[in-house]
N, CA, C and O atoms as CSV, one atom per row, in Angstrom:
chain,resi,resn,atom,element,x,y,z
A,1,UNK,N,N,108.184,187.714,42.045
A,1,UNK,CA,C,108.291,189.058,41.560
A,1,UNK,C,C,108.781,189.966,42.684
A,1,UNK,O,O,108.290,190.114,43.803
A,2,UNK,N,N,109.939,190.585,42.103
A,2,UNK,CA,C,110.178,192.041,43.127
A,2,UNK,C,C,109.780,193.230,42.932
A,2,UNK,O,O,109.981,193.707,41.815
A,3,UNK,N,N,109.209,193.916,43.798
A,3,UNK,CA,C,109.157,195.194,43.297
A,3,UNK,C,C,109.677,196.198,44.207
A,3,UNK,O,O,109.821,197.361,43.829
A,4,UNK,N,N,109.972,195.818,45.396
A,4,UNK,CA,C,110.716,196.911,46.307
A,4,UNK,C,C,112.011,196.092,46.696
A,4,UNK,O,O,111.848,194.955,47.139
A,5,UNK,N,N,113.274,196.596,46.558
A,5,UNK,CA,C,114.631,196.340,47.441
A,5,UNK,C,C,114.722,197.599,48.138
A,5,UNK,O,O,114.558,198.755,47.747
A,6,UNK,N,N,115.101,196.986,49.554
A,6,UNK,CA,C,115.876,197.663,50.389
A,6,UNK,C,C,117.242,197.596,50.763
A,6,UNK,O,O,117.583,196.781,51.620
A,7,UNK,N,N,118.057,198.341,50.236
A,7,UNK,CA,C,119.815,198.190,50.634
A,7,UNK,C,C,119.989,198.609,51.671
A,7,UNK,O,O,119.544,199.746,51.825
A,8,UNK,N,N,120.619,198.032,52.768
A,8,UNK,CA,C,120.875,198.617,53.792
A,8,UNK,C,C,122.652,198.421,54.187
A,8,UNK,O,O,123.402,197.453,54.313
A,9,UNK,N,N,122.841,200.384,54.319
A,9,UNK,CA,C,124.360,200.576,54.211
A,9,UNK,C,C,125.263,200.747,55.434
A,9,UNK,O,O,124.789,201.182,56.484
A,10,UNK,N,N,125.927,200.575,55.376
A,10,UNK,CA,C,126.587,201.613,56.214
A,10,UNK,C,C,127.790,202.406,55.262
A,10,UNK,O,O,127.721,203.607,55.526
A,11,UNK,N,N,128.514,202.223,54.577
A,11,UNK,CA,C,129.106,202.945,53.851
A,11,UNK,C,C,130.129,202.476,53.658
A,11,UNK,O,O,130.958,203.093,52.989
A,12,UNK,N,N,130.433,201.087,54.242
A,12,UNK,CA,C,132.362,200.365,54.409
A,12,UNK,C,C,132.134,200.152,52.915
A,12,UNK,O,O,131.149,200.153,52.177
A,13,UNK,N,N,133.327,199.986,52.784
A,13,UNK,CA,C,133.891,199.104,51.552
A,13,UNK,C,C,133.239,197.565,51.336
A,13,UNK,O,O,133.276,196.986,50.250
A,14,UNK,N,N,132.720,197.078,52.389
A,14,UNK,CA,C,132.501,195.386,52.683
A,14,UNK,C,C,131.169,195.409,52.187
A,14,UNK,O,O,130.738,194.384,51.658
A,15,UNK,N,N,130.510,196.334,52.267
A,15,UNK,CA,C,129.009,196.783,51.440
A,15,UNK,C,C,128.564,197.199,49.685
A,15,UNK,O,O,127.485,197.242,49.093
A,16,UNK,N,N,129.795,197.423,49.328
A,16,UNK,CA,C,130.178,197.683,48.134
A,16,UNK,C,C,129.536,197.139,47.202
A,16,UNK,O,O,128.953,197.753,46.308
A,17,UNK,N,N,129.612,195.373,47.393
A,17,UNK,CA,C,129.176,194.128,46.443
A,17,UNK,C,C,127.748,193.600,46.281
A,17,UNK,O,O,127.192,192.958,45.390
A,18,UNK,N,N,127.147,194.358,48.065
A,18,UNK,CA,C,126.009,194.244,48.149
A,18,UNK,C,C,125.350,195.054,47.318
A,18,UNK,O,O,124.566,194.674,46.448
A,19,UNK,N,N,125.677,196.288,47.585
A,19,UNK,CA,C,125.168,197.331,46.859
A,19,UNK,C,C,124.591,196.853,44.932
A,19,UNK,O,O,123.501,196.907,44.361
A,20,UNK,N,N,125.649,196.524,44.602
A,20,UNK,CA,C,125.830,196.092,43.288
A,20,UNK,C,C,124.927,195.103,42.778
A,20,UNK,O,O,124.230,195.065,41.764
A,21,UNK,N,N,125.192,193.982,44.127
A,21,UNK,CA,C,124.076,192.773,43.702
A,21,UNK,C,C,122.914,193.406,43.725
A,21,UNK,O,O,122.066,193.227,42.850
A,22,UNK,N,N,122.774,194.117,44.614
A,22,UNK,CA,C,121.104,194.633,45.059
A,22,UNK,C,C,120.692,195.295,43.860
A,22,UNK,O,O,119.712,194.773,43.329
A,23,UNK,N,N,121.248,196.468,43.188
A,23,UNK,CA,C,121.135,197.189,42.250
A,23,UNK,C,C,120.874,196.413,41.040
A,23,UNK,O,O,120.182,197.067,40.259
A,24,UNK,N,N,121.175,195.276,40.613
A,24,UNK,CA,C,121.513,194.411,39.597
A,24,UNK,C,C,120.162,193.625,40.111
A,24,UNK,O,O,119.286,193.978,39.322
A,25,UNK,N,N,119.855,193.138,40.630
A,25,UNK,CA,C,118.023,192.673,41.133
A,25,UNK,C,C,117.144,193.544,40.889
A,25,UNK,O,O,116.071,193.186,40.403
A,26,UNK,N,N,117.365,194.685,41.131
A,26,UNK,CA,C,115.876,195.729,41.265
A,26,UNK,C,C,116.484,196.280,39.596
A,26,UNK,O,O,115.759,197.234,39.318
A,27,UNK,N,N,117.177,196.127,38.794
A,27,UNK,CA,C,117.111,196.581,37.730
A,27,UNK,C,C,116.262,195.090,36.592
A,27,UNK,O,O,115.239,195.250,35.926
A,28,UNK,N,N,117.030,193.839,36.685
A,28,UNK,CA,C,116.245,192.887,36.280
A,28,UNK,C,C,114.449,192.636,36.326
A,28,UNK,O,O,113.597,192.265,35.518
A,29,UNK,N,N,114.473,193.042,37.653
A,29,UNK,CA,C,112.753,192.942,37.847
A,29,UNK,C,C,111.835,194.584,37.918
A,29,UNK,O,O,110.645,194.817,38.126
A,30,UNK,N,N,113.076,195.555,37.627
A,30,UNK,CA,C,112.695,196.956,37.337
A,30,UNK,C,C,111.481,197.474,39.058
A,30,UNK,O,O,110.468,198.103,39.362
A,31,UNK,N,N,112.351,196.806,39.525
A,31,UNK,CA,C,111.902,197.073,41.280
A,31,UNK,C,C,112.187,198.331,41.588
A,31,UNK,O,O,113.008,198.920,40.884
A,32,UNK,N,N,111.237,199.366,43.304
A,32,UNK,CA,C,112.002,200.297,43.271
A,32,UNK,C,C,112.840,200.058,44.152
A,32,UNK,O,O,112.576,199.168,44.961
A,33,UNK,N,N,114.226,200.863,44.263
A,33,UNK,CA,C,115.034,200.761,45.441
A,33,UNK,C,C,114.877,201.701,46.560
A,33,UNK,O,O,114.434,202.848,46.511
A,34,UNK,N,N,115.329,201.012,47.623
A,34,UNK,CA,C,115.527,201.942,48.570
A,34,UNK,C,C,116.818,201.773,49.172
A,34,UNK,O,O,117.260,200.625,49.139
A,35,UNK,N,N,117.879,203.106,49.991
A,35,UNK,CA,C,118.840,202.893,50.268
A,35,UNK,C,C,118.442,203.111,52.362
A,35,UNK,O,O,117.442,203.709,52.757
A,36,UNK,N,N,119.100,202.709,52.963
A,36,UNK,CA,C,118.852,203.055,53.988
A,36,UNK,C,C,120.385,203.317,55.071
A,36,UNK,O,O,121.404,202.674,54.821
A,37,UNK,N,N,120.348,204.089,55.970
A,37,UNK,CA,C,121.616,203.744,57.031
A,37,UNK,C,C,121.385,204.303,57.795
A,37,UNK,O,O,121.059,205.486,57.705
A,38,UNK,N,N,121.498,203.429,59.202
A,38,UNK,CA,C,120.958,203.852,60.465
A,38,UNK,C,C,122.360,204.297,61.285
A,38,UNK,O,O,123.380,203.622,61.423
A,39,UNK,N,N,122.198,205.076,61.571
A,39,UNK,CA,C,122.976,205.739,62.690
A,39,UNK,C,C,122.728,204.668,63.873
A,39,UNK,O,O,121.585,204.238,64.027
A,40,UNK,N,N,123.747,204.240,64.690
A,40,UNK,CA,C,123.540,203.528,65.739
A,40,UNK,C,C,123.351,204.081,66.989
A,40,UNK,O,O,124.109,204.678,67.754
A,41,UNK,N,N,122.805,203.931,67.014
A,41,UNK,CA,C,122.230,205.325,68.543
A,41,UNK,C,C,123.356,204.781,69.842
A,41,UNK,O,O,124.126,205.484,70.495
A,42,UNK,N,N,123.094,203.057,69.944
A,42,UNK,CA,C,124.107,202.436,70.941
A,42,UNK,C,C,125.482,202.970,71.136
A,42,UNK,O,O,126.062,203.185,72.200
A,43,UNK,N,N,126.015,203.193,69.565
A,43,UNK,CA,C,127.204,203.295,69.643
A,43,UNK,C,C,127.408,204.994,70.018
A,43,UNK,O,O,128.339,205.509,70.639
A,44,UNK,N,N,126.529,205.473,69.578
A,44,UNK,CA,C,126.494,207.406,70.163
A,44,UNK,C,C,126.598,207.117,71.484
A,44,UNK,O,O,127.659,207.465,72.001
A,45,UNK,N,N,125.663,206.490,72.298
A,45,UNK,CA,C,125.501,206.593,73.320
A,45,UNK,C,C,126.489,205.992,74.469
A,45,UNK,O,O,126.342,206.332,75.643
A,46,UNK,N,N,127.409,205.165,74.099
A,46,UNK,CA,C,128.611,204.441,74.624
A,46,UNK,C,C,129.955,205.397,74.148
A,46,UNK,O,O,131.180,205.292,74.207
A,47,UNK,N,N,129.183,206.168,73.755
A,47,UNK,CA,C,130.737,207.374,73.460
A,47,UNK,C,C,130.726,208.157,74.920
A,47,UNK,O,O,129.784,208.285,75.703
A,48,UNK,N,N,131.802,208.537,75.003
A,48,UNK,CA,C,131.739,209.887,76.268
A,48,UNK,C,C,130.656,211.093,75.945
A,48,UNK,O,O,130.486,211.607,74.840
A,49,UNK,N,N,129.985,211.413,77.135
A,49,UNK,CA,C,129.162,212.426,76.577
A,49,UNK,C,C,130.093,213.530,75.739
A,49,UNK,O,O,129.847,213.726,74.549
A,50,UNK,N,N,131.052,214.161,76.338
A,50,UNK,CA,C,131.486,215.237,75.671
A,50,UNK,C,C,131.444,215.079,74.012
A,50,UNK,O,O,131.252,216.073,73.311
A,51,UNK,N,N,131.628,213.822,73.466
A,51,UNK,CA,C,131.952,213.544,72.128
A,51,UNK,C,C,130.770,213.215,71.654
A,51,UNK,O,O,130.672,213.140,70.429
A,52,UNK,N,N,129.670,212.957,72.430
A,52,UNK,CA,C,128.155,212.489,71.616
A,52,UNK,C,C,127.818,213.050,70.302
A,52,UNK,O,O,127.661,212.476,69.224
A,53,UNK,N,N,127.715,214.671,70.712
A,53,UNK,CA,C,127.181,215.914,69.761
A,53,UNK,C,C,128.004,215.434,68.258
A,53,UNK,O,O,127.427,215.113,67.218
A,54,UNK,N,N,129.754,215.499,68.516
A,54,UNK,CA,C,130.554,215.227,67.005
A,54,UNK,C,C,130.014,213.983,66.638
A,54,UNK,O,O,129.524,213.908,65.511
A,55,UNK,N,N,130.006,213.074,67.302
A,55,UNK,CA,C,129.944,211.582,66.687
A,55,UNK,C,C,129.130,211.271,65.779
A,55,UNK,O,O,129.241,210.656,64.719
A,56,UNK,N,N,127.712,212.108,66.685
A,56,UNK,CA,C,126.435,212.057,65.958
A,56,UNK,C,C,126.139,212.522,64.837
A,56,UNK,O,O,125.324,212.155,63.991
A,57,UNK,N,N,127.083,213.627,64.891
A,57,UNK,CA,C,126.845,214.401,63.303
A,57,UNK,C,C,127.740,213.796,62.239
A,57,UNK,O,O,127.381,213.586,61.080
A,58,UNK,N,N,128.949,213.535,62.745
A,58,UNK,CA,C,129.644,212.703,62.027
A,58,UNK,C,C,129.288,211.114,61.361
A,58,UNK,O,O,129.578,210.554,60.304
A,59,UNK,N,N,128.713,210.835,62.257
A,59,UNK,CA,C,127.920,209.541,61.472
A,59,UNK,C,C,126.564,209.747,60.457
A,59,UNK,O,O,126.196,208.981,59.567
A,60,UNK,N,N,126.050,210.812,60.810
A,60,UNK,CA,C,124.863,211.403,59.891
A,60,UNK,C,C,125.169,211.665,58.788
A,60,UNK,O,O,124.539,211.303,57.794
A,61,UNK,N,N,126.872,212.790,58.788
A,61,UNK,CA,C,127.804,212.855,57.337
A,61,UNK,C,C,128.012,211.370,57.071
A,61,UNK,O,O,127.022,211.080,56.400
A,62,UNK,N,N,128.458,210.696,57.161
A,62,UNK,CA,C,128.497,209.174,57.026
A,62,UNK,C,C,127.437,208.704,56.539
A,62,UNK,O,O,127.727,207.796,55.760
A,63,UNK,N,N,126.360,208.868,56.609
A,63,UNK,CA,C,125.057,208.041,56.410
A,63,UNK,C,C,125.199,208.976,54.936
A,63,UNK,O,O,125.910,208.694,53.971
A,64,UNK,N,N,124.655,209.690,55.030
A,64,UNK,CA,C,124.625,210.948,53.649
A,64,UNK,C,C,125.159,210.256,52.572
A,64,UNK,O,O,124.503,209.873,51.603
A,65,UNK,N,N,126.852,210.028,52.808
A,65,UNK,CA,C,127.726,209.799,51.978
A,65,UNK,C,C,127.545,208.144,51.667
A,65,UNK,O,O,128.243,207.765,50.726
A,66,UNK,N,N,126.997,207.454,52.093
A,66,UNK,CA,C,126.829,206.604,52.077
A,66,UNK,C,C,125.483,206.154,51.204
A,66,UNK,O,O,125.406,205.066,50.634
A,67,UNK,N,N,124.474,207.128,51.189
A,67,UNK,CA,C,123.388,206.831,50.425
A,67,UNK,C,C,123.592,207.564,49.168
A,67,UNK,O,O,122.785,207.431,48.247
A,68,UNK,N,N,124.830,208.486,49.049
A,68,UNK,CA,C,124.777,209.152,48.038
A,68,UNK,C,C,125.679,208.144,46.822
A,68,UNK,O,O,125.595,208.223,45.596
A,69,UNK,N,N,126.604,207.131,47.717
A,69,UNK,CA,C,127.428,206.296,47.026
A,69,UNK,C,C,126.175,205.553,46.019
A,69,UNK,O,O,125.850,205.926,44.892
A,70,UNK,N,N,125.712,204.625,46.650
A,70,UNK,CA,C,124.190,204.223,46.480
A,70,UNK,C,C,123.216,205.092,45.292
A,70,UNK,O,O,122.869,204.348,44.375
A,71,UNK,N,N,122.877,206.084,45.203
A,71,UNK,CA,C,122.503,206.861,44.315
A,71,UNK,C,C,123.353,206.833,43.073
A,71,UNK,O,O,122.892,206.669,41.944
A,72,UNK,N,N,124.576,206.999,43.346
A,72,UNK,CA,C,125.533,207.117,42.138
A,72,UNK,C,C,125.982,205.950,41.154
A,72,UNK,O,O,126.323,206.069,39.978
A,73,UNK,N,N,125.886,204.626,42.032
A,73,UNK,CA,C,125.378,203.236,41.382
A,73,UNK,C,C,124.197,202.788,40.531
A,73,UNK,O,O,124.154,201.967,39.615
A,74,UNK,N,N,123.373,203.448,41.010
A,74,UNK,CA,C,122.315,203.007,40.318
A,74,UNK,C,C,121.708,203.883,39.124
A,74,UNK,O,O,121.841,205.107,39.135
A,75,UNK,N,N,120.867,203.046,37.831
A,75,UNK,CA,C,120.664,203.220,36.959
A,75,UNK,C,C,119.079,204.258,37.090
A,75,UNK,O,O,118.575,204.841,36.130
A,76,UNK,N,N,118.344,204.274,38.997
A,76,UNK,CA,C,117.130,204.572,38.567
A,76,UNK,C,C,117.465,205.603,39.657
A,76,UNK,O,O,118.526,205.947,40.179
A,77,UNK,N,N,116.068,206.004,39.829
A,77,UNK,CA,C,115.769,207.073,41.511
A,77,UNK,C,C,115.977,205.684,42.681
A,77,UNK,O,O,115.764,204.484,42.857
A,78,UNK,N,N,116.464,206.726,43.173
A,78,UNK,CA,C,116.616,205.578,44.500
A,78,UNK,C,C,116.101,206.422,46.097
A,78,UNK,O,O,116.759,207.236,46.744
A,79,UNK,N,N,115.018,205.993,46.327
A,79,UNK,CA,C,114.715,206.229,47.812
A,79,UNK,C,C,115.446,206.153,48.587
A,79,UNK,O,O,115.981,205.046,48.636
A,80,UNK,N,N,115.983,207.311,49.754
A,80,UNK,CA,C,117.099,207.694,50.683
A,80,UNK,C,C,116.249,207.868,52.374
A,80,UNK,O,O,115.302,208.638,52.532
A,81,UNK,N,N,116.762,207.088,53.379
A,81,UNK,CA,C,116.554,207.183,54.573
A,81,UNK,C,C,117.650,206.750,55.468
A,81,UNK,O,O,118.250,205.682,55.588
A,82,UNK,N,N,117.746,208.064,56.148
A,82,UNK,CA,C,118.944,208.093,57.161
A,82,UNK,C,C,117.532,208.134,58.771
A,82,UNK,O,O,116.592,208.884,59.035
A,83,UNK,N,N,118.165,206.835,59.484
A,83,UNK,CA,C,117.538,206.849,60.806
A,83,UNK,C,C,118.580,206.707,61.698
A,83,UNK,O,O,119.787,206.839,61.494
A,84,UNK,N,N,117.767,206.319,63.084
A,84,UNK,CA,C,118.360,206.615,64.251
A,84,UNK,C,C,117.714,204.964,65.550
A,84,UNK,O,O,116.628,204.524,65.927
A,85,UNK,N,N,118.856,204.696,65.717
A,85,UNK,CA,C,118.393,203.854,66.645
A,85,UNK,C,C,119.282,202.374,66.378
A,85,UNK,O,O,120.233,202.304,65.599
A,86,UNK,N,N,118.705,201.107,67.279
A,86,UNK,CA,C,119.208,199.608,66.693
A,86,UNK,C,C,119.475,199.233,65.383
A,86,UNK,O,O,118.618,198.508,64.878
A,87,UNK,N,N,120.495,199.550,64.651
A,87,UNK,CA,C,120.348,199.073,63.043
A,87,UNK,C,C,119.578,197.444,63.042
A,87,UNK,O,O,118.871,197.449,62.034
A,88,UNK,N,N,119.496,196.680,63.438
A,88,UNK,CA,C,118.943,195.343,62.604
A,88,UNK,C,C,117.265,196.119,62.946
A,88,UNK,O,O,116.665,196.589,61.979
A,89,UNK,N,N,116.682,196.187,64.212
A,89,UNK,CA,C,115.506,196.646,64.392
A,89,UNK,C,C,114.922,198.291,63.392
A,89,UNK,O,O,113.876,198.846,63.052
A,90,UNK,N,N,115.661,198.381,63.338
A,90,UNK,CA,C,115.562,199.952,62.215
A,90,UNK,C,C,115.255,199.239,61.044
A,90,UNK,O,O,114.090,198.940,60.782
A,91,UNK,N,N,116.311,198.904,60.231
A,91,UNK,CA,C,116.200,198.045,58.704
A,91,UNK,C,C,114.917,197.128,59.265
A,91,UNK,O,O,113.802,197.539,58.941
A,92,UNK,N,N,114.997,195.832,60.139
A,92,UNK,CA,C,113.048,195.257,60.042
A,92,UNK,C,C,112.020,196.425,60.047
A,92,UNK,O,O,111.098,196.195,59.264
A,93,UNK,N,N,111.926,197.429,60.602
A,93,UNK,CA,C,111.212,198.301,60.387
A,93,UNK,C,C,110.739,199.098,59.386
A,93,UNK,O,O,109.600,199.417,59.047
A,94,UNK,N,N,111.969,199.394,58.925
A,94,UNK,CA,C,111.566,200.292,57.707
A,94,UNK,C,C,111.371,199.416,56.553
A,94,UNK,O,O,111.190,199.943,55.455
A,95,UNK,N,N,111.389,197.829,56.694
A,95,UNK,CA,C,111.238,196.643,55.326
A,95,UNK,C,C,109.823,196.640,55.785
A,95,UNK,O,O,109.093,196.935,54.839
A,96,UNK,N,N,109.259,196.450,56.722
A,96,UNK,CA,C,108.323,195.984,57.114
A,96,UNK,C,C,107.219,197.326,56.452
A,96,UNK,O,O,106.243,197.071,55.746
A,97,UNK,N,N,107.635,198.750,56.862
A,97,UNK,CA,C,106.800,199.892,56.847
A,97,UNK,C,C,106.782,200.498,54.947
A,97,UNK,O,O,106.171,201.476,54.515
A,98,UNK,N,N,107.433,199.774,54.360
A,98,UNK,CA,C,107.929,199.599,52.585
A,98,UNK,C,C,107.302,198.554,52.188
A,98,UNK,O,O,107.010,198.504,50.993
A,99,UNK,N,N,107.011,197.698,52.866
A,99,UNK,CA,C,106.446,196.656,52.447
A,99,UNK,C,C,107.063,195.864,51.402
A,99,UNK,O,O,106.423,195.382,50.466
A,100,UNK,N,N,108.931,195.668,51.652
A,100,UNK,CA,C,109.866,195.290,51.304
A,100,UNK,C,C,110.207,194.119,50.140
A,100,UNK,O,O,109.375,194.833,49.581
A,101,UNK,N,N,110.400,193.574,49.670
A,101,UNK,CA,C,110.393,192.029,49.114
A,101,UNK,C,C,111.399,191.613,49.443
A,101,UNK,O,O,111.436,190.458,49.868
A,102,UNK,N,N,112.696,192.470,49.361
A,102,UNK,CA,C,114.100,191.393,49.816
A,102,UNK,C,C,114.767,192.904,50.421
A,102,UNK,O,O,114.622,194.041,49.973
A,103,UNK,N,N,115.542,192.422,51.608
A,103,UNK,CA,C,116.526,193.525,52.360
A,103,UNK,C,C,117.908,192.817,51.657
A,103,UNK,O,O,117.870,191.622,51.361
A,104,UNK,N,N,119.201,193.677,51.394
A,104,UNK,CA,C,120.254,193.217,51.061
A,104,UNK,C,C,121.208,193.886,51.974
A,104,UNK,O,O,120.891,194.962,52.482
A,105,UNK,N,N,122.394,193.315,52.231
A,105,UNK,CA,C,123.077,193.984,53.024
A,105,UNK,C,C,124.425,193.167,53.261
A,105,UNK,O,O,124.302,191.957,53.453
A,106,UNK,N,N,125.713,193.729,53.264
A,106,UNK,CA,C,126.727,192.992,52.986
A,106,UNK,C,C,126.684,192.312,54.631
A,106,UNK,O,O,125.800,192.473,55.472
A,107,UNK,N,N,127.939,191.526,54.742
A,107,UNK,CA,C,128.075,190.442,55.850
A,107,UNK,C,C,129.305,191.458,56.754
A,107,UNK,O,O,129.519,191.036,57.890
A,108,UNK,N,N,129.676,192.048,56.564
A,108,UNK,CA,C,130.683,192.458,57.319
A,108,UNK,C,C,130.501,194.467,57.214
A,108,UNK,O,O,130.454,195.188,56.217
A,109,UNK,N,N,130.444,194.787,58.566
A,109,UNK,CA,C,130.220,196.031,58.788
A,109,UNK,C,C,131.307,197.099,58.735
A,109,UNK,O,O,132.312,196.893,58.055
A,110,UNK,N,N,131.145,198.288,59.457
A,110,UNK,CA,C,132.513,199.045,59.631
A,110,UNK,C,C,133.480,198.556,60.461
A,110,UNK,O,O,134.701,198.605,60.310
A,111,UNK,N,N,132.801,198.052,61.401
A,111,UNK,CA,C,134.126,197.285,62.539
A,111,UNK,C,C,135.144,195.903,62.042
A,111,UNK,O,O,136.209,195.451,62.464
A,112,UNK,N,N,134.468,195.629,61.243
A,112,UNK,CA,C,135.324,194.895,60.270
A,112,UNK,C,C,135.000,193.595,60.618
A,112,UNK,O,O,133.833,193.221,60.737
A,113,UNK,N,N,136.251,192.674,60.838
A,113,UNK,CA,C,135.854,191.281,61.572
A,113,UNK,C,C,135.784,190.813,62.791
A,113,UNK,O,O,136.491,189.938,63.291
A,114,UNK,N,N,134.898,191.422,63.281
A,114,UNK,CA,C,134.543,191.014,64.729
A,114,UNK,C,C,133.975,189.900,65.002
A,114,UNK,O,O,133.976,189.400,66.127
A,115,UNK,N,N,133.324,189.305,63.786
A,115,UNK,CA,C,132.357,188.120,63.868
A,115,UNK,C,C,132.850,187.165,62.848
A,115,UNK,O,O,133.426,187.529,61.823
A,116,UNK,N,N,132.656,186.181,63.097
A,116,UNK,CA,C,133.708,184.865,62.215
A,116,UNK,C,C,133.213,185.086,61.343
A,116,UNK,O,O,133.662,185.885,60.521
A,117,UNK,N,N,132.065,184.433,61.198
A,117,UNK,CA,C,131.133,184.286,60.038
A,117,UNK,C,C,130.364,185.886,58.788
A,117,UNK,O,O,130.609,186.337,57.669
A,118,UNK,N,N,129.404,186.176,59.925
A,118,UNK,CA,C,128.599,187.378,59.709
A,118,UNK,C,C,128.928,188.414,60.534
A,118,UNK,O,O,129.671,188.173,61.485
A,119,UNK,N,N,128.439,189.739,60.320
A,119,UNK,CA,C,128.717,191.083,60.455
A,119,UNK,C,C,127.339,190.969,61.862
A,119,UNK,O,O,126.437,190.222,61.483
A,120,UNK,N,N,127.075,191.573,63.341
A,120,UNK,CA,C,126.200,190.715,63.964
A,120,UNK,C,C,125.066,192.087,63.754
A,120,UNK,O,O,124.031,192.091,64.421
A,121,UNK,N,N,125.269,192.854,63.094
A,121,UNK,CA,C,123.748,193.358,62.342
A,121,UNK,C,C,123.518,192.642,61.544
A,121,UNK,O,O,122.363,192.224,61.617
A,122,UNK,N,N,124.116,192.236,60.705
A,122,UNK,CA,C,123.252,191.255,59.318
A,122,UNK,C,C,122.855,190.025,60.235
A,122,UNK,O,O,121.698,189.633,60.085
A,123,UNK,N,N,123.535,189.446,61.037
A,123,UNK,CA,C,123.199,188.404,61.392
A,123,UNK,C,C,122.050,188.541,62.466
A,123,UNK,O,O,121.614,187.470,62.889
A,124,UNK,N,N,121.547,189.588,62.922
A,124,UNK,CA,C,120.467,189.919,63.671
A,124,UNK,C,C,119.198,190.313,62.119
A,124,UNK,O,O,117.995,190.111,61.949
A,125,UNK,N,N,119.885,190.702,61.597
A,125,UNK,CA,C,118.781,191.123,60.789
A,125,UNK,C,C,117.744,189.950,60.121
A,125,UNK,O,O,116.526,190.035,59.959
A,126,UNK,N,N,118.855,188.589,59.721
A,126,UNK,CA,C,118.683,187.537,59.075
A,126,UNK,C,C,117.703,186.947,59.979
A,126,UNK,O,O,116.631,186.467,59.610
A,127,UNK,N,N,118.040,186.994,60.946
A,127,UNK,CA,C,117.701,186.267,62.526
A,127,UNK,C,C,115.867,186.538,62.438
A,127,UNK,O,O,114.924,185.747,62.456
A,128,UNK,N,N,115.969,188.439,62.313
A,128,UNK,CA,C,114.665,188.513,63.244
A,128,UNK,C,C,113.640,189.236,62.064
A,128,UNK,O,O,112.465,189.402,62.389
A,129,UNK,N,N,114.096,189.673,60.673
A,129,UNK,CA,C,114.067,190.000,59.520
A,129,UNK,C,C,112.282,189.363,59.104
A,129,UNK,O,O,112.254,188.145,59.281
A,130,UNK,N,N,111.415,189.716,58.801
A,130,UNK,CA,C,110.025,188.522,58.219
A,130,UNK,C,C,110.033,188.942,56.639
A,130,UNK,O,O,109.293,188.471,55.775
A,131,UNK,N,N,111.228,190.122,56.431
A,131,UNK,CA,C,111.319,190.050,54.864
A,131,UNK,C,C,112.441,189.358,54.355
A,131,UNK,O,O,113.471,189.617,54.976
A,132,UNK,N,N,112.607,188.319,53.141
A,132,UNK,CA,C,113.607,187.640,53.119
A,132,UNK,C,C,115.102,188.715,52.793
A,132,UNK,O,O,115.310,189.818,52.288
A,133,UNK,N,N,115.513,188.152,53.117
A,133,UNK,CA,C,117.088,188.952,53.233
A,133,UNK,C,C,118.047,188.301,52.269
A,133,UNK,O,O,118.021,187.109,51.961
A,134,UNK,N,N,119.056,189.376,51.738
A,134,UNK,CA,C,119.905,188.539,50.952
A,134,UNK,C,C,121.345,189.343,51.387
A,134,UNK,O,O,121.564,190.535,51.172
A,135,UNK,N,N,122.229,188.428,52.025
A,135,UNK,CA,C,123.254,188.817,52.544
A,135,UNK,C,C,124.621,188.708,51.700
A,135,UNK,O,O,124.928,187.518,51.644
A,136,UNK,N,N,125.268,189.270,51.231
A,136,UNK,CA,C,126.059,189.492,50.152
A,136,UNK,C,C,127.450,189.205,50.777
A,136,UNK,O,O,127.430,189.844,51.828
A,137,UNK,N,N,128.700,188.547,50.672
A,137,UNK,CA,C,129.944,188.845,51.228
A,137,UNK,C,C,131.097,189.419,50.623
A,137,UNK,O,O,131.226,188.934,49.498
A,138,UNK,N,N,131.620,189.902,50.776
A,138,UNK,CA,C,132.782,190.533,50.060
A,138,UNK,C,C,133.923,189.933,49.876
A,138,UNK,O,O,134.702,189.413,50.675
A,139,UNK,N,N,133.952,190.086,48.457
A,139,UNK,CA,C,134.878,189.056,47.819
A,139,UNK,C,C,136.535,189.248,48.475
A,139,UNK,O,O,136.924,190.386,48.738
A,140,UNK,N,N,137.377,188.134,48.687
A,140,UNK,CA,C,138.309,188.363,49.136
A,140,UNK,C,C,139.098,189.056,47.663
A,140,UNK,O,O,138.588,188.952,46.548
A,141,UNK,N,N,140.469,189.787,47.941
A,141,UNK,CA,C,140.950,190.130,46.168
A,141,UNK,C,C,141.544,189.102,45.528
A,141,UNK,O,O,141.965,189.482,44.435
A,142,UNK,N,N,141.846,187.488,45.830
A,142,UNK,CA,C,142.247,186.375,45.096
A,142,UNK,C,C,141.001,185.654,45.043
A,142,UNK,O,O,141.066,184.429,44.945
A,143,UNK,N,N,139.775,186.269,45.097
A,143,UNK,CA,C,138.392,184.956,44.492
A,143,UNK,C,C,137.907,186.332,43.795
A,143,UNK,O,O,137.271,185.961,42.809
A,144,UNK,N,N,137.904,187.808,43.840
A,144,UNK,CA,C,137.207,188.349,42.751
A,144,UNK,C,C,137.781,187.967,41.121
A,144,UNK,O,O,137.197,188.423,40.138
């Protein structure tokens, strides 16, 4: 039995399917959802200072728009949290502090393909995650 999903976004396009699957679970078992997207603090912080202040806010608009995509998918209320810090350690956290049943989250991030396989937040998440995870990939457009 599910009763809590956690989606965790960032807002690419490559998250899209996750979204969908996830939404399509917590409607079958009438679970609640939650949407989540962490601002990466690393990546603020590896910016030049001068640019910290825009980046930061700019990714916060990002997160927003990103949980609002999320909202607009789904059939129920959907719980919204924009954080700050390590995304894989953020998402275990906030599954853990929800008391989660399954985290979902597509395989490939905003940076696109940096990683052969997995996106290396999902693949940290999978890694260090004690709620089971369900990692979604995005269909190429000749297998959708």
């Amino acid at each position: 039995m599910l009763d809590t999903v956690v989606i965790a976004t960032d807002g690419s396009e490559s998250v899209v399917r996750a979204v969908r699957v996830a939404l399509d679970l917590a409607r079958r078992f009438d679970a609640e959802v939650h949407a989540l997207y962490v601002v990466d603090a690393g990546e603020v912080d590896s910016s030049p200072e001068r640019l910290r202040e825009e980046l930061h806010a700019a990714l916060e608009s990002e997160g927003e728009d990103a949980l609002e995509s999320v909202r607009d998918r789904a059939d129920r209320d959907v719980v919204t949290a924009v954080r700050e810090g390590d995304p894989a350690a953020e998402i275990r956290e906030y599954a853990r502090e929800h008391d989660a049943d399954v985290v979902a989250t597509g395989t490939r991030g905003r940076h696109g393909e940096n990683r052969f396989l997995i996106g290396s937040v999902a693949e940290r998440v999978v890694r260090t995650c004690p709620t089971p995870v369900l990692t979604v990939r995005q269909l190429e457009s000749d297998e959708a």
